[in-house]
C-alpha positions in Angstrom: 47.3 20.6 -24.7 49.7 20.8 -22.2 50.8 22.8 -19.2 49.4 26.3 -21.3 46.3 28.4 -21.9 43.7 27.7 -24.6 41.2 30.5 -24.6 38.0 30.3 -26.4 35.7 33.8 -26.9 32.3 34.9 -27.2 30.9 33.8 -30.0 33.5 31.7 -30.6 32.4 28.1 -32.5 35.5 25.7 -32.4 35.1 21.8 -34.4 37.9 19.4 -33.2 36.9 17.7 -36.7 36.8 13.9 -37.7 37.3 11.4 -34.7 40.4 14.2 -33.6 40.7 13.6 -29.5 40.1 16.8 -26.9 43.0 15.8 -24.6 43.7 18.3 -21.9 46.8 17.6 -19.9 47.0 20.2 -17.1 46.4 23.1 -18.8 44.0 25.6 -18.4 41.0 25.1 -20.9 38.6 28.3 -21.1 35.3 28.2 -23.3 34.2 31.9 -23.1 30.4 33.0 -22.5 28.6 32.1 -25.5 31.4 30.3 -27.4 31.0 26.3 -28.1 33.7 23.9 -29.1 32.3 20.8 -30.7 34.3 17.5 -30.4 33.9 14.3 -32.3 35.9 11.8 -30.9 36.7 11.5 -27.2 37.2 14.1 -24.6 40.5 13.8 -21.6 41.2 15.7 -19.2 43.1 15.6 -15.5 41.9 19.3 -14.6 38.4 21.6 -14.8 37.2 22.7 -17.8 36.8 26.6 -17.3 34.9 29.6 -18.6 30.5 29.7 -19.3 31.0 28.2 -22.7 29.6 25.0 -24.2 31.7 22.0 -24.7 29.4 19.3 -27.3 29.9 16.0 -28.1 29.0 15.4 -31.5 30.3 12.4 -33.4 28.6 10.3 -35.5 30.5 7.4 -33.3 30.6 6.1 -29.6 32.3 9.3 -27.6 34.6 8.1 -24.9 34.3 11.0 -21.8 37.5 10.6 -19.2 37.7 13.7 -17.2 39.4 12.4 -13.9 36.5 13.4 -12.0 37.0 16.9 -12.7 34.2 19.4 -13.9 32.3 20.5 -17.2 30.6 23.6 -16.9 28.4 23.5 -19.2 27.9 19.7 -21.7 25.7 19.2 -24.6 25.5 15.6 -26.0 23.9 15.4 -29.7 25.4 11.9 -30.7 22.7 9.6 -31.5 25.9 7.2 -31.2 26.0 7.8 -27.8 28.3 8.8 -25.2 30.3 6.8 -22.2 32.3 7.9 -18.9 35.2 6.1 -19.4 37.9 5.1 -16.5 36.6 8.1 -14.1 34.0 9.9 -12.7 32.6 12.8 -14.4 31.2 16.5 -12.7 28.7 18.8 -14.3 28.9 22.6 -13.5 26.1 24.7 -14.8 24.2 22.2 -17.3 24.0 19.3 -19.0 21.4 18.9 -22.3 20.5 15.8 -23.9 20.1 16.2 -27.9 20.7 13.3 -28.9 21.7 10.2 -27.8 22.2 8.1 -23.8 25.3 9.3 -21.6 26.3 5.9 -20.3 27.6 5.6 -17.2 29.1 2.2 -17.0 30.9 1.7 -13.6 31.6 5.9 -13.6 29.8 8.5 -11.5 28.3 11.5 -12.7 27.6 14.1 -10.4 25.1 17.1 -11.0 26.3 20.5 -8.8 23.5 22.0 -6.2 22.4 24.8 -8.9 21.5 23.0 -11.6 17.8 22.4 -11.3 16.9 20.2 -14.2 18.7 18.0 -17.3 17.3 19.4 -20.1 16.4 17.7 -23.4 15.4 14.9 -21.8 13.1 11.7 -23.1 12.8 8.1 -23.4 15.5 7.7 -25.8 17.7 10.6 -24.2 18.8 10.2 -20.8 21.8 8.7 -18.4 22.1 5.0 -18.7 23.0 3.4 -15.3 24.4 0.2 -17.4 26.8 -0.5 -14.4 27.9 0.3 -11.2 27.8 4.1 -12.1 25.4 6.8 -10.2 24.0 9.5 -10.7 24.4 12.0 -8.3 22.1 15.7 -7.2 24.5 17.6 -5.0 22.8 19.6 -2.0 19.4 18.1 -2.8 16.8 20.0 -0.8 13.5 20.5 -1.1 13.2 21.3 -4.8 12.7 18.2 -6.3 15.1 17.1 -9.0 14.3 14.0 -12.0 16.9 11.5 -12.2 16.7 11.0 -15.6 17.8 7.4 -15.7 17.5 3.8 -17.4 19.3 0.7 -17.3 19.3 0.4 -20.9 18.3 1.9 -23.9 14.9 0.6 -23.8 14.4 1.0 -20.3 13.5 4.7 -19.3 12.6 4.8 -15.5 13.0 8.1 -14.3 12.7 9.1 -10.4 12.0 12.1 -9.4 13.5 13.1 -5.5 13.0 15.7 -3.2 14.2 16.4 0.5 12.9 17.6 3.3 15.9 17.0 5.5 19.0 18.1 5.8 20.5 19.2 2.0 22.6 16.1 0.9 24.3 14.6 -2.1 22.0 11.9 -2.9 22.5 9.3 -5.6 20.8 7.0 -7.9 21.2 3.8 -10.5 18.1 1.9 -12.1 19.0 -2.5 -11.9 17.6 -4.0 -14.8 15.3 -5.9 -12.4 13.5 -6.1 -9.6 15.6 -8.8 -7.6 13.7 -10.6 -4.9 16.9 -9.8 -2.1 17.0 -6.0 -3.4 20.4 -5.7 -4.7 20.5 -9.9 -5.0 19.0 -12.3 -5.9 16.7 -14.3 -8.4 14.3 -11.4 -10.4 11.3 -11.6 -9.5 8.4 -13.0 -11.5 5.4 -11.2 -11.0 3.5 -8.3 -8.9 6.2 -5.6 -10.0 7.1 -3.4 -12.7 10.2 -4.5 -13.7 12.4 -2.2 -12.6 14.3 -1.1 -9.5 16.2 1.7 -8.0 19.3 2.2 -5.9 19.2 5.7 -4.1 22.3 6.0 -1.7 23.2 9.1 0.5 26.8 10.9 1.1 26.0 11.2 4.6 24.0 9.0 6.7 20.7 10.4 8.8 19.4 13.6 8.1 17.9 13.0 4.5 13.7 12.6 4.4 12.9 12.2 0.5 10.0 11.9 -1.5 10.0 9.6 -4.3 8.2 9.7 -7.7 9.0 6.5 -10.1 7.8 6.1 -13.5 7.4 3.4 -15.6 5.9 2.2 -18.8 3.9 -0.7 -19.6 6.4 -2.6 -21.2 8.0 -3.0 -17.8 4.6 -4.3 -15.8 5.4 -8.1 -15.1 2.8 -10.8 -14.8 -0.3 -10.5 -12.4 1.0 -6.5 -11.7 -1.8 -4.1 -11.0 -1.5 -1.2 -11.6 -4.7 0.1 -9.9 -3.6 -0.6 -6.3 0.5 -0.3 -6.5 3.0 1.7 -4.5 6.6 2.5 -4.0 8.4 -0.5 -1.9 11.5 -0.1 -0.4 13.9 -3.6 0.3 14.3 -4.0 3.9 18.0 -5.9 4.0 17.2 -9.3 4.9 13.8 -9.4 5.1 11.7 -8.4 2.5 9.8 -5.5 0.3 8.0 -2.7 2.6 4.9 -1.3 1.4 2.4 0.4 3.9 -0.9 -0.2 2.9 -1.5 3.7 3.0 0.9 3.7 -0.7 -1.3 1.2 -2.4 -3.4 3.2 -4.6 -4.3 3.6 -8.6 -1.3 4.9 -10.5 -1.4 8.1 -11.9 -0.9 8.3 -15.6 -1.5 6.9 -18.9 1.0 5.7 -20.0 3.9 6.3 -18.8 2.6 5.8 -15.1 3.9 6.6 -12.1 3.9 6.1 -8.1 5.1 8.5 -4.9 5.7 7.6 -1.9 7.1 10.2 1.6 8.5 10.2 4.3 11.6 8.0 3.5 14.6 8.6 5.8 16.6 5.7 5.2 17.6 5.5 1.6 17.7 1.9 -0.5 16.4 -0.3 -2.4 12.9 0.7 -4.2 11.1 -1.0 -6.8 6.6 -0.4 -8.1 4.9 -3.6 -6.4 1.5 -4.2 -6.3 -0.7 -5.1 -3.2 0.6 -8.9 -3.2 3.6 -7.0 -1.4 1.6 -4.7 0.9 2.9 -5.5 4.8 0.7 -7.5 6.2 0.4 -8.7 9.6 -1.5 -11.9 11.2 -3.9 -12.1 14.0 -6.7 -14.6 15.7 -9.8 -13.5 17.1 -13.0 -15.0 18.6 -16.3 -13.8 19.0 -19.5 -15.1 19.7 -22.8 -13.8 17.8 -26.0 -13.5 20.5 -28.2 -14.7 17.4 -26.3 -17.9 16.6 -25.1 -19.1 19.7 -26.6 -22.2 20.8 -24.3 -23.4 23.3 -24.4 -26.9 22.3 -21.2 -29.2 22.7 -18.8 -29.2 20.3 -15.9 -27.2 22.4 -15.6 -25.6 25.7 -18.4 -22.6 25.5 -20.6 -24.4 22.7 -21.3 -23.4 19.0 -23.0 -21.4 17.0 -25.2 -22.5 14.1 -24.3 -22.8 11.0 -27.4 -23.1 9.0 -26.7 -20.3 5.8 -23.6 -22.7 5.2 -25.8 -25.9 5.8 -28.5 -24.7 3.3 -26.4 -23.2 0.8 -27.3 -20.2 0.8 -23.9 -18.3 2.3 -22.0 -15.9 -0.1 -18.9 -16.9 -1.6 -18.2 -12.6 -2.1 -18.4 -11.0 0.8 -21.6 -8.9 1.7 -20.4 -5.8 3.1 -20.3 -2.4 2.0 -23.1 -0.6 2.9 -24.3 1.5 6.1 -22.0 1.3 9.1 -19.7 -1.2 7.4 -18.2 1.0 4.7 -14.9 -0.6 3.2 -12.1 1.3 2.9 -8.3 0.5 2.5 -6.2 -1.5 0.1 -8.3 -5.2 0.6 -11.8 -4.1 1.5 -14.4 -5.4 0.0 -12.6 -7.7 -2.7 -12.7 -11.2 -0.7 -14.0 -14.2 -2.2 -13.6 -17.6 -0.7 -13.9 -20.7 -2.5 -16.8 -22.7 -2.3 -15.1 -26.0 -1.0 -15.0 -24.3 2.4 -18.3 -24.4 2.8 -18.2 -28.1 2.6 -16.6 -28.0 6.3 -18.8 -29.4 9.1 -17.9 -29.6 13.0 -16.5 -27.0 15.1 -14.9 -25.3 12.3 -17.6 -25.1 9.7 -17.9 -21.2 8.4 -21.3 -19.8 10.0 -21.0 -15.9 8.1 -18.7 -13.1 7.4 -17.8 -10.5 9.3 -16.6 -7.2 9.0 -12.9 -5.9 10.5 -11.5 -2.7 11.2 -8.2 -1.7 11.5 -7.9 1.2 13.9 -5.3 3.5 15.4 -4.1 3.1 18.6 -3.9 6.3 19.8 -7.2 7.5 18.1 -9.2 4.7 17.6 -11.5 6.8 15.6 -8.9 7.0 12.5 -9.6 3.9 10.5 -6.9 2.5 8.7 -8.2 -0.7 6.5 -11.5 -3.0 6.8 -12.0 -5.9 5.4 -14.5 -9.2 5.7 -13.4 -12.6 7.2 -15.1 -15.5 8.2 -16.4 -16.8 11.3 -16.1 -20.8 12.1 -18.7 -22.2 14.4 -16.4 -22.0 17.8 -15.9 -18.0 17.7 -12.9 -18.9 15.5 -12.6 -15.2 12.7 -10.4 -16.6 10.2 -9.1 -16.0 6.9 -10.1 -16.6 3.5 -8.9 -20.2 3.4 -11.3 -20.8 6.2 -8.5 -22.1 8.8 -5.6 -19.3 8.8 -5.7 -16.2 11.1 -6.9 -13.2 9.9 -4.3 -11.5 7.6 -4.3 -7.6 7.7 -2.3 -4.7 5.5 -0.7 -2.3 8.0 1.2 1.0 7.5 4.3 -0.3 9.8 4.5 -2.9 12.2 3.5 -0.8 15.6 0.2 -1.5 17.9 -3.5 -1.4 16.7 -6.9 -1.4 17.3 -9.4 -4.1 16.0 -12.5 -4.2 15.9 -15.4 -6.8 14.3 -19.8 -6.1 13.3 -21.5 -7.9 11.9 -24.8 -7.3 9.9 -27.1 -7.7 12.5 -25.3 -7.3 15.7 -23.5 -4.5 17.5 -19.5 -4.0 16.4 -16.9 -4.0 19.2 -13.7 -3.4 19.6 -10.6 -3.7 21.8 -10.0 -1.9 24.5 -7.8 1.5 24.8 -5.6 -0.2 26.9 -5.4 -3.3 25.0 -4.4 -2.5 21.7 -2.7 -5.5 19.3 1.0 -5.3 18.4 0.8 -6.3 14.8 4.2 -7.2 13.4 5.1 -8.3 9.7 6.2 -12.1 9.3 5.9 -12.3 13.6 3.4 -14.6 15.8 0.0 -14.1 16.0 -1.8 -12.2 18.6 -4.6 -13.2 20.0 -7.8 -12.1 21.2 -10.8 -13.2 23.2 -13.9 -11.2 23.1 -15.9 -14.1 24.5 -14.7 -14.1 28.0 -16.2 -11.2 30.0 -17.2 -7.2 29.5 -13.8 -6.2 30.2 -12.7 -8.2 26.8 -14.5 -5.0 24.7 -14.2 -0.7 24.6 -16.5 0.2 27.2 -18.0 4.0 26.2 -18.6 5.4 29.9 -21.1 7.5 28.1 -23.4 4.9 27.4 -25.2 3.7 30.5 -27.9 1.7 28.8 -25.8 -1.3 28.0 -22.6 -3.0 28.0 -20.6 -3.6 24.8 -21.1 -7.0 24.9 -24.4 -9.5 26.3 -23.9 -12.1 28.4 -25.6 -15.1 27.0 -26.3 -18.4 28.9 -28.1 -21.9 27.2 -27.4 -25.2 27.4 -25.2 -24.5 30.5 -22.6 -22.4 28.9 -22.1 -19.1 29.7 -20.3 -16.7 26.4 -20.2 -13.1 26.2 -21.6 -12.4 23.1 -21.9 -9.3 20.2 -24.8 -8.4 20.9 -28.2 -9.0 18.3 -30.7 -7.2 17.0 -29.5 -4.6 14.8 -31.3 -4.8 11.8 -30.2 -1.2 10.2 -26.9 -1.1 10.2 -26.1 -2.3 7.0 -28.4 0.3 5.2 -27.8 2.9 8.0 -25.0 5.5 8.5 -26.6 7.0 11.2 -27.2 6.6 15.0 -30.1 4.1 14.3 -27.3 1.9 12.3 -25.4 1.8 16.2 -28.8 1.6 18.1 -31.1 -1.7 18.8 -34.3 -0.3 19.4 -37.5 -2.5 20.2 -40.4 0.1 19.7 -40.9 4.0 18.6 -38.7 5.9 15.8 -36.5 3.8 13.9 -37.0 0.5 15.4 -35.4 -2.6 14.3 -38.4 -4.9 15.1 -41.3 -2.9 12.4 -38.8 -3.7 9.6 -38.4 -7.8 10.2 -42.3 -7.2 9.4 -42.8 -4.7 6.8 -40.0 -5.8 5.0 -38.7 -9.2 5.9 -42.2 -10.5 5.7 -43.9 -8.4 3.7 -46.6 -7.5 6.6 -47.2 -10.9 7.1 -47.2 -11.7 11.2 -48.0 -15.5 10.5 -46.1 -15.7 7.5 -42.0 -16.5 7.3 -39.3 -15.8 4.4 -36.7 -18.2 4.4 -33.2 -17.3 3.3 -31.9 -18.0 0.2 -28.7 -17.3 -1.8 -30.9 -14.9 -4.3 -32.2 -13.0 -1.3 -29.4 -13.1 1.3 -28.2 -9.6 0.6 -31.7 -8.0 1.2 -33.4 -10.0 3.8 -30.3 -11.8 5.9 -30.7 -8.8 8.3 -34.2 -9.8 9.4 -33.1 -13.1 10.3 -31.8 -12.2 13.5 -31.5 -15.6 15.0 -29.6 -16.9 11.7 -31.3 -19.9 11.5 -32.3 -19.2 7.9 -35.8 -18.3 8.2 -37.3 -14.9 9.0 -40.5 -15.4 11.6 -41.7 -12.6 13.4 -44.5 -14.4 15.9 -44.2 -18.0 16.4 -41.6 -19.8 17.7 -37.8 -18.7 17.4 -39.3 -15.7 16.6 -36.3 -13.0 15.7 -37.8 -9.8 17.5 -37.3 -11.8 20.7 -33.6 -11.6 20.2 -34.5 -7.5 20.4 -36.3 -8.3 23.4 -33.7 -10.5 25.1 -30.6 -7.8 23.8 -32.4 -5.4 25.6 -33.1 -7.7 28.7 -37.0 -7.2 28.8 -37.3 -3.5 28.8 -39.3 -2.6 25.3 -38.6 1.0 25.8 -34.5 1.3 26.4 -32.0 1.4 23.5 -29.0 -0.5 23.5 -26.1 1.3 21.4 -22.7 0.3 20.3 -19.5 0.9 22.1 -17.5 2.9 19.3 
């Protein structure tokens, strides 16, 4: 058709029969409201298609669409053969419905206008097939979220949904078969992902905040990939996968399933991961706890014992979870160690858990992520191999506050002033809580105590956390922060009624079936709960609270 008018009406129904071609060479094509014209072969054309009318490809063969980058109003494809851009990009107007049959895109663009809200007719065997190059495009995307209904292949269905916040752009997507481990090169991955990836570009750069929804189906999980704690991750060029541990949660779903992540201003590379990608940042700390601390040689400042690792009797799974040291976060709660590190002796032998807190800077009372470590004899905290620093999931890397309880001592943190710049894949920070008062958050509220006790034996002076505290892992309340000698709530009445069943002469040593219930009445950690003789473990109540029976001494939190 060339250089004229072909006018199609209301009502109208027009078949370009067989494997005939629609080939329009600038002339003025006009599908009337209501009308359709139905093609099976391949569609041409170097100019708009105009009018409200349908145009439908349905042959029973592979359709070949090359429309010059020009526009189709309105597009219907019901070819279970399939359709392909061929040569150039493609525009649709008003509406595009899927019947039957994948629009492939190859290396061709299709590009959706700003008032179309939706592809209709869409499922897992009818979508746009991003087999190439090719994108799909959402012009003017705002904040009324539009589903790219996309795939790599024919049995690969990962749609993502996208809205923005920002400013209104024209913003693009195309599914990789894989998940490559350089985002758009690379080896694919192996494990930890589902198995499929997507490239969402912008027109213009800056100005775009989306919020992503990916979907996947099982098919696509990869080895090791959980599902329960997964998220959104986003290739950072050069570096690696970005997940804040905030977007590591359960999927939703049952098959298909599906993540979201916010907040994303700089478009990518995204792909589902699992918490084996979470960012992560390293960081040493060292503490001294008033009950173990012997200050006997070994290093500068002494040791502490290390007699629950000695005797056996020291958890392999992590103890916490109860009272003041509720885990929450993406790790929490889930660390095991293996035994062989308990077969360490010296300096760096494992004397307990104990508990971490990630806090934020700026309001150290929102709590990010806990999660248990292990403490050597020196004051080393250390990670589950029982020699690495203390590995952490973080949001972004960006300055934190720590802070470390355990069971039967007083938690502290760091200071306001102090927080810990925790960056992914950087150095190590340090910290030294064992050096002076100043080391610790000091609440000018609390005037009965310091945050931590200074602790002197065998003539070495440590600043310690300090002991005593025999509620907190049951208590959520102020007598879970509080040692307290005599009256209400006292942590002494327990180590008897409890720990020793009323028996002042008696003792309960600790053993691996009763760690989790009596370990807390054992405040002197030596394994062996006495309440009257010697090494007695209401003196280290006494001594936290320097003599005076009837003062408190509370945590600095």
């Amino acid at each position: 058709m060339r250089k004229g008018l072909l006018l199609f009406s209301m009502a109208c129904l027009v078949t370009v029969a067989g494997k005939s071609q629609l080939v329009i060479d600038n002339a003025t094509f006009f599908i009337g409201s209501g009308a359709t014209v139905t093609v099976q072969g391949n569609v041409t054309s170097n100019v708009d298609i105009q009018g409200t009318g349908l145009l439908q490809l349905k042959g029973s063969t592979l359709q070949n669409v090359d429309m010059g980058g020009f526009t189709i109003p309105n597009l219907e494809l019901d070819n279970a053969a399939h359709a392909t851009l061929l040569n150039t990009n493609l525009r649709i107007g008003s509406s595009l419905t899927l019947t039957n049959g994948r629009l492939r895109l190859g290396n061709q663009n299709l590009s959706i206008a700003s008032g179309i809200t939706s592809v209709t007719g869409v499922s897992s065997s009818r979508f746009i097939e991003t087999n190439g190059t090719g994108v799909l495009t959402k012009e003017g995307l705002n904040t009324t979220a539009f589903v790219y209904p996309v795939g790599f292949s024919g049995t690969e269905f990962n749609p993502l949904t996208i809205a923005n916040t920002g400013t209104a752009d024209n913003i693009s997507v195309r599914c990789l078969q894989n998940v490559l481990d350089n985002g758009l090169t690379g080896s694919p991955v192996a494990a930890d992902f589902a198995n499929n990836s997507w490239v969402v570009t912008e027109a213009v750069a800056g100005g775009s905040n989306l919020a992503l929804t990916g979907e996947w189906a099982s098919g696509d999980e990869l080895p090791g990939f959980n599902r329960v704690k997964s998220g959104i991750a986003r290739y950072n060029t050069g570096i690696d996968w970005d997940l804040p541990a905030s977007n590591v949660l359960a999927a939703s779903g049952s098959g298909p399933y599906n993540r979201n992540r916010g907040s994303i201003v700089t478009p990518g590379v995204f792909a589902v991961a699992d918490l084996e990608f979470v960012n992560r940042a390293t960081f040493n700390l060292k503490v001294y706890l008033q009950g173990a601390y012997t200050g006997t040689a070994g290093t500068a400042g002494g040791l502490m014992r290390d007699n629950y690792r000695s005797t056996s009797v020291l958890p392999t799974t992590q103890p916490y979870g109860g009272g003041k040291f509720q885990h929450l976060g993406v790790q929490g709660g889930t660390e095991t160690i293996n035994p062989t590190i308990l077969t360490v002796t010296g300096n760096n032998a494992i004397v307990d858990w104990v508990f971490i807190t990630l806090h934020d800077a700026a309001t150290p009372a929102t709590k990010y992520q806990t999660r248990a470590a292990l403490l050597q004899r020196d004051g080393d905290v250390v990670d589950l191999d029982g020699i690495s620093p203390v590995s952490m999931p973080i949001n972004n890397d960006g300055n934190y506050i720590i802070s470390v309880g355990h069971r039967n001592h007083l938690s502290v943190r760091l200071p306001d002033s102090s927080p810990m710049s925790l960056v992914e894949n950087a150095l190590p920070p340090s910290w030294d809580f064992t050096t002076g008062v100043s080391q610790a958050y000091t609440d000018g509220a609390i005037t009965t105590n310091l945050p931590l006790i200074s602790v002197t034996t065998s003539g070495n002076t440590k600043f310690c956390l300090i002991g005593g505290n025999t509620d907190g892992v049951a208590s959520t309340g102020v007598n879970g922060r509080r040692i307290i000698y005599s009256g209400s709530g006292n942590d002494r009445g327990p180590i008897l009624t409890t720990g020793l069943s009323g028996n002042s002469s008696g003792t309960n040593s600790i053993t691996s079936i009763n760690f989790a219930t009596m370990a807390r009445y054992d405040l002197t950690m030596n394994g062996s709960i006495v309440y009257s003789a010697g090494g007695n473990d209401p003196f280290i109540i006494l001594n936290a609270l320097s003599g005076n029976i009837s003062t408190t001494a509370t945590e600095h939190q």
